[in-house]
N, C-alpha and C positions, 0 to 999 in steps of 0.2 A: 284244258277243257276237252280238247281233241280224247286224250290218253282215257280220261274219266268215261269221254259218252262210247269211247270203246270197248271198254269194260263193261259198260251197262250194257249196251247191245248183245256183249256176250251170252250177258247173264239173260237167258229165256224164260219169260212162265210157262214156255212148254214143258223147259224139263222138269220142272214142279209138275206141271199137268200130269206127263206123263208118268210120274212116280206113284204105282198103282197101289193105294188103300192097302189091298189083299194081302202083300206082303209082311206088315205092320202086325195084321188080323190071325195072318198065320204062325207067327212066333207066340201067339198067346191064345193059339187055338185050342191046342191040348187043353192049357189051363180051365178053359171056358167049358171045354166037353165035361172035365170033373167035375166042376162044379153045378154043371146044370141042372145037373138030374136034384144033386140036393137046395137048389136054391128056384128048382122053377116058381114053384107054388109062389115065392114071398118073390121071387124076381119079377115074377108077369105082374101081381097087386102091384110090387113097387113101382116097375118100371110101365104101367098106365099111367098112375099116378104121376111119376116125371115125366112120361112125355106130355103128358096134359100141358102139366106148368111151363117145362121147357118149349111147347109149339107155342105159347102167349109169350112166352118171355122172347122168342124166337123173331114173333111179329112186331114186339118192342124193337128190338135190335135191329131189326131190319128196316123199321122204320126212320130210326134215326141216325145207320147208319146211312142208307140212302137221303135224308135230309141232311145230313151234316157233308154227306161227300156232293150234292147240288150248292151247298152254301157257300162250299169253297172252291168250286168250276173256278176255273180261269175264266174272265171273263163274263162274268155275275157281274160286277159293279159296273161295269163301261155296261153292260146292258140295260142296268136299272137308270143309268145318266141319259140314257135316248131318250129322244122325241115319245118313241113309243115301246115302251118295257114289252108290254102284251106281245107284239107283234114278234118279238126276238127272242122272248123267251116260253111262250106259249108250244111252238114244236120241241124247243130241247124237252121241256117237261115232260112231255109228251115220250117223248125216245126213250126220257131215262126214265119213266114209271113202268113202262115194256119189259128195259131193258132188267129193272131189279124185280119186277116183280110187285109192284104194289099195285097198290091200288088207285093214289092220285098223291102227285105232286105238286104244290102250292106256294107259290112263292107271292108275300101280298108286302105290303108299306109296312108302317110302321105304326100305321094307325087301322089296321087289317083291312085292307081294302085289295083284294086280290088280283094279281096283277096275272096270274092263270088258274086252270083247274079243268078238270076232264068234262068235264060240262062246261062248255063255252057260256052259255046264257049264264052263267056261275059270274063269269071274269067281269072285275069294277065291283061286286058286292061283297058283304064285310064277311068275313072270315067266321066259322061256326068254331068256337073253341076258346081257348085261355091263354093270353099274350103276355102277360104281364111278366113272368118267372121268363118268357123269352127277352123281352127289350130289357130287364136286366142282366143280360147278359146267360143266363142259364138255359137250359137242356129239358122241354118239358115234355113228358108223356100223358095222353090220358084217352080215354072212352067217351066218346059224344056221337049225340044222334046227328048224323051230319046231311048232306042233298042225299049222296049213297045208301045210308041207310045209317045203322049203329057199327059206328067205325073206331077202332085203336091207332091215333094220331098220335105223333112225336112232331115238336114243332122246336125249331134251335134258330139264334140270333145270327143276321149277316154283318160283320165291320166292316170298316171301311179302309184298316190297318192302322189306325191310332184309336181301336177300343169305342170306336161309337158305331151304332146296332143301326144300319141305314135300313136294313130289312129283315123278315122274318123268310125262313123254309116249312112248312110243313109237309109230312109223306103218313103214309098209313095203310091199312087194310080194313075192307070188312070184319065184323065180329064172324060171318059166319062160313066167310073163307077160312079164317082159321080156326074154328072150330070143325070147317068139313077134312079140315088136314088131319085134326084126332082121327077121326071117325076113318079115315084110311089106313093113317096108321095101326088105328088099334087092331083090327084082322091079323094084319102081319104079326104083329107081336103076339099075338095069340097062334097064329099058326106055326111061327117059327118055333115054339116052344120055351117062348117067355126069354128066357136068363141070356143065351148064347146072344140073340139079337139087340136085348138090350143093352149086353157089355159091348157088343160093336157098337152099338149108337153110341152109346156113352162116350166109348173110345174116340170114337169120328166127331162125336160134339165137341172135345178136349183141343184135338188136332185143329178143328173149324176156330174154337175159341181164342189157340195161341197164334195162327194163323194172322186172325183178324185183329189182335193185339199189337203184333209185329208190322200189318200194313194199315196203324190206325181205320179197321173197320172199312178197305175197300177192298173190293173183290177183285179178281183178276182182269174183267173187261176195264174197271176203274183205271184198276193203275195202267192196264197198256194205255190208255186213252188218254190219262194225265200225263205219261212217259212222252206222248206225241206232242202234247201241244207242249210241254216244257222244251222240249227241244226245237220244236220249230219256232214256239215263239224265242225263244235262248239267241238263236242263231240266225234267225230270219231280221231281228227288230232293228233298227235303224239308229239305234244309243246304244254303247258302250257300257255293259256291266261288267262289276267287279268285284267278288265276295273274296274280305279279308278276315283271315283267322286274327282272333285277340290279342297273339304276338307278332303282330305285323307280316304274317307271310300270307301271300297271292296261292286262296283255296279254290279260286275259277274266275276264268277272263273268257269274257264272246267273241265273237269274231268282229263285229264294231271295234269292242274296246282292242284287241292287237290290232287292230288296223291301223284307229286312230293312235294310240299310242307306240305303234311301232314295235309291238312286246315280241321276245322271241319265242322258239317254240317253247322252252324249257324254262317259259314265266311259271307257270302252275309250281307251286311248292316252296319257290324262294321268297325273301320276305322284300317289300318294296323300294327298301333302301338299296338292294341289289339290284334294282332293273335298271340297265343303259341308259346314257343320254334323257331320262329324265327332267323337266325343270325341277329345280327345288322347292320352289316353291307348293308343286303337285306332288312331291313325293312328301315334304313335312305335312300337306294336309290329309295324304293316304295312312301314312304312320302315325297321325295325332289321335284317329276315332273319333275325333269331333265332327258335331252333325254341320254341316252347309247347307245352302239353297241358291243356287244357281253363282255361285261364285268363278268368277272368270280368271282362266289359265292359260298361257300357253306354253302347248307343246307340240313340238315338231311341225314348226310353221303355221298350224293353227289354235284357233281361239275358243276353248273348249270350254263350256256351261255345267259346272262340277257339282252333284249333290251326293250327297252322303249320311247316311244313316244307322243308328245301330241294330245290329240282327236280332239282337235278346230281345224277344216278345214272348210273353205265352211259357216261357220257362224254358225255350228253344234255347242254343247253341249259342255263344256271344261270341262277338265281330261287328263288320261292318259290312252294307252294301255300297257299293258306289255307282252314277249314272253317270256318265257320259253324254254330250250335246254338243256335235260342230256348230257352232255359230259365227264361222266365218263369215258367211253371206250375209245371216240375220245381222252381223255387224255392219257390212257394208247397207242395207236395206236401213238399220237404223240411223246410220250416218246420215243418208239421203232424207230421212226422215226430220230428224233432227235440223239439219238445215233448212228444211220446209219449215218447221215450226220455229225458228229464229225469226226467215224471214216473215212469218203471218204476225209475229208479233215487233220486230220492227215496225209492220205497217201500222200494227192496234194503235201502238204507240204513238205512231206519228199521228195518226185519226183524234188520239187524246192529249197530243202535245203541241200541235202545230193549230194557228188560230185563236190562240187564247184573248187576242186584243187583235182591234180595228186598227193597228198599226203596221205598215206595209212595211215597216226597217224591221219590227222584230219579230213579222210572222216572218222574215225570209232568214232572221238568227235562230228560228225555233228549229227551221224546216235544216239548219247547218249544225244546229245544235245534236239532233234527233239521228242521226246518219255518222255522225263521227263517237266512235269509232267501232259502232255495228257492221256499217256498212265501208265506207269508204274510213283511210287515213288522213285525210279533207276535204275540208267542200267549200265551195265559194258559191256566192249567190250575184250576179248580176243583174240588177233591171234598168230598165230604159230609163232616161234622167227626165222625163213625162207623167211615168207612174208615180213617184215619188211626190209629186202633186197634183196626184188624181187626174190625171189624165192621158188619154190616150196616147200607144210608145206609136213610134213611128215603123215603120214594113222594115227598115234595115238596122242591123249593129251599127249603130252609131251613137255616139252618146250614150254610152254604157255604163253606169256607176256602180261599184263594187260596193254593196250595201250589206254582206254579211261575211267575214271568213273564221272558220275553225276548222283546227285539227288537233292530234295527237300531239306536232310540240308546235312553240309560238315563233320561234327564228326558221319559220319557212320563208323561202322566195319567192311566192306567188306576188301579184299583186297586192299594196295596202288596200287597208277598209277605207273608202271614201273616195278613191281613182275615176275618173274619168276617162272612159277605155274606148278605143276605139277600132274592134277588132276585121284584121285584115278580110278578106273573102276567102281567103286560102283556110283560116281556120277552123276546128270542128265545132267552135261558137256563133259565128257568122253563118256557117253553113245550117246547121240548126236553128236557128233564127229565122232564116230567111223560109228553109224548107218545112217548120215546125215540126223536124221532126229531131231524132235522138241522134247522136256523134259515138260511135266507139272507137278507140284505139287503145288497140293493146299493147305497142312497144310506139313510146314516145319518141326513143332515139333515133326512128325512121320514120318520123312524122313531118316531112320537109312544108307543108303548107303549117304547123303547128310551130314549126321552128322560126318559122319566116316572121313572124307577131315580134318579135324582140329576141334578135337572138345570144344577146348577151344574158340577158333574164332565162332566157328557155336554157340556154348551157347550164346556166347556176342550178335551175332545177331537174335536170337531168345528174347532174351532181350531186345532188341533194338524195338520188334517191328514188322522187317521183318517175314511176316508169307506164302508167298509163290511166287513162279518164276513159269518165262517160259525162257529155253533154247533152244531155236534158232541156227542152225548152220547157217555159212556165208558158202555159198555153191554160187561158179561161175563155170564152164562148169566142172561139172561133181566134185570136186574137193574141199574138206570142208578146208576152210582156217581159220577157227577160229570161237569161238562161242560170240553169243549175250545175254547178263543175264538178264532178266526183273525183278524187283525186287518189291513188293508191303508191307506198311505197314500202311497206313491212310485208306485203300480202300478194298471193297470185294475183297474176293481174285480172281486168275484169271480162267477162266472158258472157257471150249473148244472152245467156239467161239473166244473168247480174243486169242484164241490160233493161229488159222487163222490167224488174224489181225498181228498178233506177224512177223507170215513166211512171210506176205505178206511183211510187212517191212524191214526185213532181206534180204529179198531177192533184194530190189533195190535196199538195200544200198550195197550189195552182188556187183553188177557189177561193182560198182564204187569202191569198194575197189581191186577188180582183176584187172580192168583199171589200178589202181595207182600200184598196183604191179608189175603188167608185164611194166609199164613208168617206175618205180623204177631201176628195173632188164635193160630196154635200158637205161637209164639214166647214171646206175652207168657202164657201158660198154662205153658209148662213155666219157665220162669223164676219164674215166680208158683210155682208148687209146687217146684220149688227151692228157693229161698230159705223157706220154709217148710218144709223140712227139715233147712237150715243150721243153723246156731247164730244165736240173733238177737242174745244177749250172751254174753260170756265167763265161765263160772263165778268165784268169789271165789276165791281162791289166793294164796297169799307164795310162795310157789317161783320164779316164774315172774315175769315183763313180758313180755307177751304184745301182740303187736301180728300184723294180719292183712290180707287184701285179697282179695274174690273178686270178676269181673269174667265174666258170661253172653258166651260166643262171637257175632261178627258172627253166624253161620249157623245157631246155634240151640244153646242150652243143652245140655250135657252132663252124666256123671256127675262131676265134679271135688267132690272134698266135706275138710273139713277137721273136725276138733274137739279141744276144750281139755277132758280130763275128771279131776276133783279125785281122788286115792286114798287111801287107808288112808295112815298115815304123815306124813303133811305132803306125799305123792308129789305128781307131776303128771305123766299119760300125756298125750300129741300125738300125733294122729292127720293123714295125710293121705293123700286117695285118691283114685284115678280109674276111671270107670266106659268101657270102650270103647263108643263112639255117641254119639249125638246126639237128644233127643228125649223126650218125656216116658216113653217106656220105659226110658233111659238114668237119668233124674231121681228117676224111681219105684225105680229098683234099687239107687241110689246112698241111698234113704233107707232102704231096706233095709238095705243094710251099715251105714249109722251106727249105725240099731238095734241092730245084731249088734255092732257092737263096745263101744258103749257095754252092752250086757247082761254079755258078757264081760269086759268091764273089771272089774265089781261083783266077779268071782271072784278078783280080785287075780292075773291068771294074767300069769305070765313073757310077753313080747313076744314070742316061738316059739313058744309053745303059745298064745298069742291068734290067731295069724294061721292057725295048723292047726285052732283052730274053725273058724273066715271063709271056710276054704278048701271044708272040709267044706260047708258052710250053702252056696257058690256050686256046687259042685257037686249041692246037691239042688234049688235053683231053675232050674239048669239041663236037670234031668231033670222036672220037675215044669211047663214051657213047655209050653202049648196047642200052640201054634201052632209046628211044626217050623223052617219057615226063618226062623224067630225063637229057634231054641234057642242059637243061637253067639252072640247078641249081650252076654249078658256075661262069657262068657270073656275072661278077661284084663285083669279088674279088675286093679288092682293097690293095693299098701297099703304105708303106713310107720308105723311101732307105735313109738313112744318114750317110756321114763319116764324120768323123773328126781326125784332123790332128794335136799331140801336139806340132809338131814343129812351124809351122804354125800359130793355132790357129783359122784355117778357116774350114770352115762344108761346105760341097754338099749335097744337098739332094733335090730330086725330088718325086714326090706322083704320083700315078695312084687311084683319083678319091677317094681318104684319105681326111681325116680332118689334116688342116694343125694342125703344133705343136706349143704347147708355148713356149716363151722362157723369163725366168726368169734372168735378169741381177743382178748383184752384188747389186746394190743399191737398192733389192726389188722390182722395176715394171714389171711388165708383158705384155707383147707382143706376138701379132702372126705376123710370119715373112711371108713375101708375097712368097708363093712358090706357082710358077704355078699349078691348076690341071690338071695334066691331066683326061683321060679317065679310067674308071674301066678296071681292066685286065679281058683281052679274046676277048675284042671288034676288037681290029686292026684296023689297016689303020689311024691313029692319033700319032704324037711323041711325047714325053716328054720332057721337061725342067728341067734343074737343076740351082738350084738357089744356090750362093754362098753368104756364110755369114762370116763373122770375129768376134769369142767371145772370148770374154775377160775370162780372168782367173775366175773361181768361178760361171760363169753360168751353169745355171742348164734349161736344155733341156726335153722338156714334150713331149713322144710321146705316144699316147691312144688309142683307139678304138668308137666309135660311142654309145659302151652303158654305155660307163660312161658320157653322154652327153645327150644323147638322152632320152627322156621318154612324156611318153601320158599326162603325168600333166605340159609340158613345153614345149615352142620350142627349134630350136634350139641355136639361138644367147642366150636365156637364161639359156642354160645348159653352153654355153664358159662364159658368164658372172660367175656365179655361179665359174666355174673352174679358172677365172683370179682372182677372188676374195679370195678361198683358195690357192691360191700360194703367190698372192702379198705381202708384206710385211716382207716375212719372209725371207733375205737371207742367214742369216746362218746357216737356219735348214736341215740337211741330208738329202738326197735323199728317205730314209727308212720313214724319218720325214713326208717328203712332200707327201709320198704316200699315209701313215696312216691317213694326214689331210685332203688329198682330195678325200679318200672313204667315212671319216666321212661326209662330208660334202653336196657330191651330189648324194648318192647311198643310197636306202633304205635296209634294213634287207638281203631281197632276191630279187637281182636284176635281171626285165625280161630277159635282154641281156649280153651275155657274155663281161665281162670285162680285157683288157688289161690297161695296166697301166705301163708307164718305165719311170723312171726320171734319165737321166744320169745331173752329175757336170764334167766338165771340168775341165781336167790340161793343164797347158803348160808345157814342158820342156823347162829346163833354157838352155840359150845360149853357156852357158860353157860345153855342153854338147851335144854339136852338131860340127861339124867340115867339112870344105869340101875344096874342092883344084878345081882348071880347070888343067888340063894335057893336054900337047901338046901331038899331035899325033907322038910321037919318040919313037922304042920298049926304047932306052938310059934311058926316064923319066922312066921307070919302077925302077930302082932299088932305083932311088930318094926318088921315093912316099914311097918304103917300108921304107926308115930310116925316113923318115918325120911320116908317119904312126904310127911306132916304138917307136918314142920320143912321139907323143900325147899318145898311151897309155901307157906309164910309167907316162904323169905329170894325167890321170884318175885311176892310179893305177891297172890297168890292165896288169900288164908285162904277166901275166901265160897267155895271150891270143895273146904273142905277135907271136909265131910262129905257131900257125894255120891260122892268122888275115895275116901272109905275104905269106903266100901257097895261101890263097884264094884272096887276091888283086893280087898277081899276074897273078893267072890265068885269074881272071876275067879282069884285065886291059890289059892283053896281046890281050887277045882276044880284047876285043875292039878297040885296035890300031890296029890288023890285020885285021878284018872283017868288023868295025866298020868306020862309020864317025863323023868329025867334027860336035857341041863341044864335049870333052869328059869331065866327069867332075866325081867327087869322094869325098863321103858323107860319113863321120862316126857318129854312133849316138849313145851315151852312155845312154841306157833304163833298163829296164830289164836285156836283153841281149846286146851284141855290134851287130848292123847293120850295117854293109858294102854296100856301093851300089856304083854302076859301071853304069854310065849314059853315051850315046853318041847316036848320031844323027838320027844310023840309026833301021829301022824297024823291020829286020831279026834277030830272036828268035834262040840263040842255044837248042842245045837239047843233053842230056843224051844218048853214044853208048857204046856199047860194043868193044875193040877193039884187037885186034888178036895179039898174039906174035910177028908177024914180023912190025905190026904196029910202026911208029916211032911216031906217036899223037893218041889222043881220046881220053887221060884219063885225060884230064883237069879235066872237067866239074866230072867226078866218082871222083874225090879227093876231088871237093868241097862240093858234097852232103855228101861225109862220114865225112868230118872239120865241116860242119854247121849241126845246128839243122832243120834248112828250108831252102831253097832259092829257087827263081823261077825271073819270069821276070813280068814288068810290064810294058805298053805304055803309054807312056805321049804325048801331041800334041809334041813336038818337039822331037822323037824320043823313046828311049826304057829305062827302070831302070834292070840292072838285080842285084840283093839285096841276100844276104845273114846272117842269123843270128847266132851269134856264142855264146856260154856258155863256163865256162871252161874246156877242155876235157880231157880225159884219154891223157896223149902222149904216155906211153907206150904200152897201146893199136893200138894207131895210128900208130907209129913206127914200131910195130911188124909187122904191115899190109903191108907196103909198103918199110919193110927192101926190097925185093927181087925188089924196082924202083933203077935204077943205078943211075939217076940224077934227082932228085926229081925239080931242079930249071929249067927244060928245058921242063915238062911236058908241054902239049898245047892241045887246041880242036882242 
């Protein structure tokens, strides 16, 4: 390149300049003189006439010589990419309209909007002329009345060097500048005497024409001026150029490019397989002529940004250019870079991975998971053995349990998952614990309070490999719950800013492990009172095989509640309920309703009228809520009320706004029995139905809750399918059976919604164990019933019950003959216990008094509460039961009590 621009320099347009015309003119001087005399006449006509045409064609030429040599300025297009074109390119215009001679130079868009022009007030408005033949690419001339006046314009396309027209140029002259240039000319040519001046003009127009042929149409200030900036931008610019001839030899290198490349002087001419110390890989992509874009190389120590492209445009010369670009820094800058954007997205990640469940063990596997092996080669997670059931750690390392570890491989030597650690003060986990704050150590093997912890374990991991942590406290308001270990042994060690990185992610995962903690801590609270208001055992009963299952929701305890409560009769009601929510308001409300149903139970009230108490009672608790946007929360209890009767063999049972129940017959098929819904408890103003059913010995009766049915992966007809499906078949399996098959079946690990679950199996009591009588209304039939009484239980083997069994029929039948109306009728029932019941016609409920010494009645009814274990009364549609049950009792007891009655057979209410 040196060799080349020195030759150029040689070469002057002085000495062109100074090569005087004259000389040319004087070897065909004579010529001109012969001929003048006889060609003036036709040479002066002729040659007006050509210079006419030649001074407009003159103004063509010049016009789009000077627009064509502005379109291709160096630096045209980085002008048209500013902020503001006008501003930068309005003075060149301006210089080069002086400099050539025209009239006005115009460089506008692409949608003529001018971007200069000799009249400022002109610039931003559209262009006077014909664009079209330019943005296709062509060269147009033409005559328009423009701001100037009536002007001869040439207007030619800008690219952008891949053929697309970013802008337009236009230049031009007045019409009547170059028509005032005839009007000068033609003098001369008349005074010079026609012929001789014309053939020199001619002559000179030839010279001008091959001239401007040879410097594609720029004139001597052009080219000195384009010769400047080629060179100074050539040699000035800060990238590496390299133009290659078609058979691979180096036609020009800059001073970048020998730099960076090392070239010697005597690169220019050889071909590139010849140049020194090369990479290969840069020299096969110099010799290949294929195009690149930023494709990275190295050579001689650095890291070079290579593009290449071919020279053939335009019908120009074929080769190749090539750029050069050190991007050694820019690689160190994007190193640095890159590493920033790892670790922002490390964090995203953790922000999106860490947290996903109210569980303190696996948000602190997420927060171990999320960091190996981005960040650390392992991570342990230790918290306080307090957190882990929701409650506050204590101010020191103690009691530390190792509740999460991962790494790169699994036969590390750290501590196991589940350890209880208890680390010394000397270590950077103690230390950060106590200080809340971060622990770095970069060389573990001179970490003597880290050694001190177990230094058999610490040698084996030093062994291993592990050469340095950062301990991380888990810190949520105000309050260090446990520490986080980074662990490194493939990788530099870790370094204060790694250290940062380290807190930043502790610390999100920090909030979500205190979330789950303090969930942990209400969780195991409303479960705790929960189950404290469950049933802890099942009452005694023959009616029934009763098996059950409740299971507290992953997300927190609900109202789901179930019970078993013994009745009058040998009966047995089942209860099952759910409370809408979540929570110990949910848990608190649901022990409510037990209460309330078990109260009403005691009244022996039909499974309709139980559930229109319950309804009642949720509707005043609901009016009776403090706190407003807490009054809906238990709307929409819901309840399933069922007795069954083993004498009978027949079930009541009525629902408020439940899932009906299954019911499993003897032969294995499954059914759901059509029991009305009614309405969710609380609502009111709706009644309930009870539906009455007759099973058979050995059915087995399904009553559940909504989340052993229900789930976001199924509707609901195929959670009942699913549940008809584990019960069918199996009829002789247990009630404990049937429970276990059917949690297996439709319940995942940890199920979202709390689960009840109750299978009760049916008895019947046999016939011979039931006895009843109708009694006339005569006090006379009383002493009857007692011997009739008397003999059935001698043939049940009951005699030790025989004289408390005729104290309490007689009282209770007396009274029914006196108070009482037709029918009366008298039921014993050999269960458990003996049941006595005393039935007649009418309404009126006796009741328990106290009665005074001079009283001659009222100690009926006090005789039979101290002979039975329970009694009470119950209405039937056709009048009242009043039932008592007996065991067999002290007599001497009893005896001693009522030695001081004079006639125990005349006692009465």
């Amino acid at each position: 390149m040196s060799d080349a621009s020195v030759r150029f320099r040689r070469f002057s347009w002085r000495t062109v300049i100074d090569k005087s015309p004259r000389s040319v003119a004087g070897q065909v001087f004579l010529l001109q003189v012969a001929l003048v005399m006889l060609l003036v006449l036709c040479a002066v006509v002729a040659l007006v006439l050509q210079s006419k045409r030649d001074t407009g064609t003159e103004a063509r030429r010049r016009s789009i010589a000077v627009a064509q040599t502005f379109a291709h300025a160096p630096g045209l297009l980085r002008a048209l990419k500013s902020p503001d074109p006008s501003r930068v390119l309005q003075p060149l215009t301006e210089a080069g309209r002086r400099s050539a001679g025209v009239d006005f130079i115009v460089v506008m868009d692409t949608h003529g909007i001018r971007y200069t022009h000799p009249i400022p007030a002109r610039i931003g408005e559209r262009f006077v002329g014909t664009i079209g033949p330019s943005l296709a690419g062509k060269v147009y001339t033409e005559s328009v009345q423009g701001p100037l006046g009536h002007e001869v314009q040439a207007t030619v396309p800008v690219d952008d060097g891949h053929g697309k027209v970013v802008a337009l140029v236009s230049a031009g002259l007045k019409v009547k500048h170059v028509t005032s240039e005839l009007d000068r000319q033609l003098p001369i040519i008349l005074a010079a005497g026609g012929g001789a001046l014309v053939v020199s003009t001619g002559g000179t127009a030839l010279v001008g024409r091959r001239l401007r042929r040879q410097t594609h149409g720029l004139g001597p200030d052009e080219m000195t001026r384009m010769y400047e900036h080629h060179d100074a931008v050539l040699h000035s610019v800060r990238e590496g150029v390299l133009i290659i001839g078609p058979d691979g030899r180096l036609l020009l290198a800059n001073d970048e490019a020998r730099r960076l490349l090392e070239l010697p002087p005597d690169a220019e001419g050889r071909t590139v397989r010849e140049l020194p110390e090369l990479d290969p890989a840069t020299v096969e992509l110099l010799a290949s002529g294929r195009e690149a874009s930023d494709e990275v190389h190295f050579a001689k120590g650095r890291l070079l940004a290579v593009n290449q492209r071919p020279t053939q445009y335009a019908g120009g010369p074929r080769g190749t250019v090539v750029t050069l670009r050190d991007s050694t820094e820019l690689q160190a800058v994007s190193g640095r870079a890159e590493a920033a954007r790892e670790r922002l997205e490390l964090l995203y990640d953790a922000g999106l991975c860490i947290g996903s469940t109210l569980d303190v063990v696996r948000t602190a596997d997420e927060l171990a998971r999320v960091a190996v092996p981005r960040f650390a080669d392992f991570v342990t997670v230790d918290l306080a053995d307090a957190v882990l059931h929701g409650e506050e750690p204590a101010p020191t390392a103690h009691d530390i349990r190792r509740v999460a570890v991962n790494g790169v491989q699994d036969d590390h030597p750290l501590y196991e998952l589940g350890r209880l650690i208890d680390f010394l003060p000397s270590t950077p986990q103690a230390r950060g614990y106590g200080a809340g704050r971060s622990e770095l150590v970069t060389d573990l093997s001179r970490a003597e309070g880290w050694q001190a912890q177990d230094p058999e374990r610490t040698r084996r991991i030093l062994d291993y490999g592990i050469h340095s942590l950062i301990a991380a406290p888990i810190r949520a308001r105000g309050v260090v719950l446990g520490m986080a270990t980074f662990w490194r042994s493939k990788r530099e060690p870790f370094d204060a800013e790694e250290l940062t990185l380290a807190e930043e992610l502790v610390a999100r995962a920090a909030v979500s492990i205190d979330n789950a903690r303090r969930y942990t801590r209400e969780h195991a609270l409303a479960v705790t009172l929960q189950r404290s208001l469950l049933p802890r055992a099942l009452p005694e009963q023959s009616a029934l095989d009763v098996g059950y299952r409740y299971l507290p929701a992953q997300s927190g305890v609900s109202g789901d509640w179930f019970d078993v409560i013994p009745l009058s009769g040998g009966r047995v009601a089942l209860a099952v309920g759910d409370v809408v929510g979540h929570g110990l308001h949910a848990a608190a409300t649901m022990g409510r309703l037990r209460t309330a149903v078990h109260n009403f139970s005691t009244l022996d009230l039909p499974p309709d009228e139980l559930l229109q108490h319950v309804d009642d009672l949720v509707g005043r608790l609901d009016q009776e809520e403090p706190c407003p946007e807490k009054s809906g929360e238990i709307v929409g209890a819901t309840c399933l009320y069922a007795i069954y009767d083993p004498v009978t063999r027949r079930c009541e049972m009525a629902r408020a706004g439940h899932l009906a129940p299954a019911l499993v017959l003897p032969d294995g098929s499954v059914t759901y029995p059509d029991v009305p819904a009614g309405p969710p408890l609380g609502l009111g103003g709706l009644p309930f139905q009870t539906a009455e059913l007759e099973l058979p010995e050995g059915s087995q009766l399904v009553l559940y809750t909504d989340g052993l049915i229900e789930d976001r992966r199924r509707d609901l007809d195929e959670g009942m399918e699913l549940l008809r499906r584990a019960l069918a078949g199996h009829p002789g399996r247990s009630p404990e059976e049937s429970c276990q098959a059917v949690l297996e079946r439709l319940l995942p690990e940890r199920p979202g919604d709390d689960v009840a679950l109750l299978v009760a199996r049916t008895r019947a009591l046999p016939a011979d164990r039931v006895a009843d009588w109708d009694v006339p209304r005569d006090p006379a039939a009383v002493s009857g019933m007692r011997g009739t009484v008397s003999d059935k239980l001698a043939e049940w083997g009951l005699s030790e019950l025989d004289f408390a069994t005729e104290l309490v029929l007689s009282e209770l039948l007396t009274n029914a003959i006196r108070y009482g109306s037709d029918p009366i009728h008298v039921r014993l029932i050999h269960d458990r216990t003996l049941i006595c019941e005393v039935a007649d016609g009418s309404s009126t409920s006796p009741h328990l008094r106290y009665a005074a010494t001079t009283d001659e009645g009222g100690r009926g009814l006090f005789l039979v509460s101290q002979l039975a274990e329970r009694w009470g009364t119950r209405y039937t549609p056709q009048g009242k039961v009043i039932w008592a049950e007996l065991s067999a009792p002290d007599l001497s007891r009893l005896i001693g009590d009522f030695a001081d009655l004079e006639d125990l057979g005349e006692l009465g209410d």
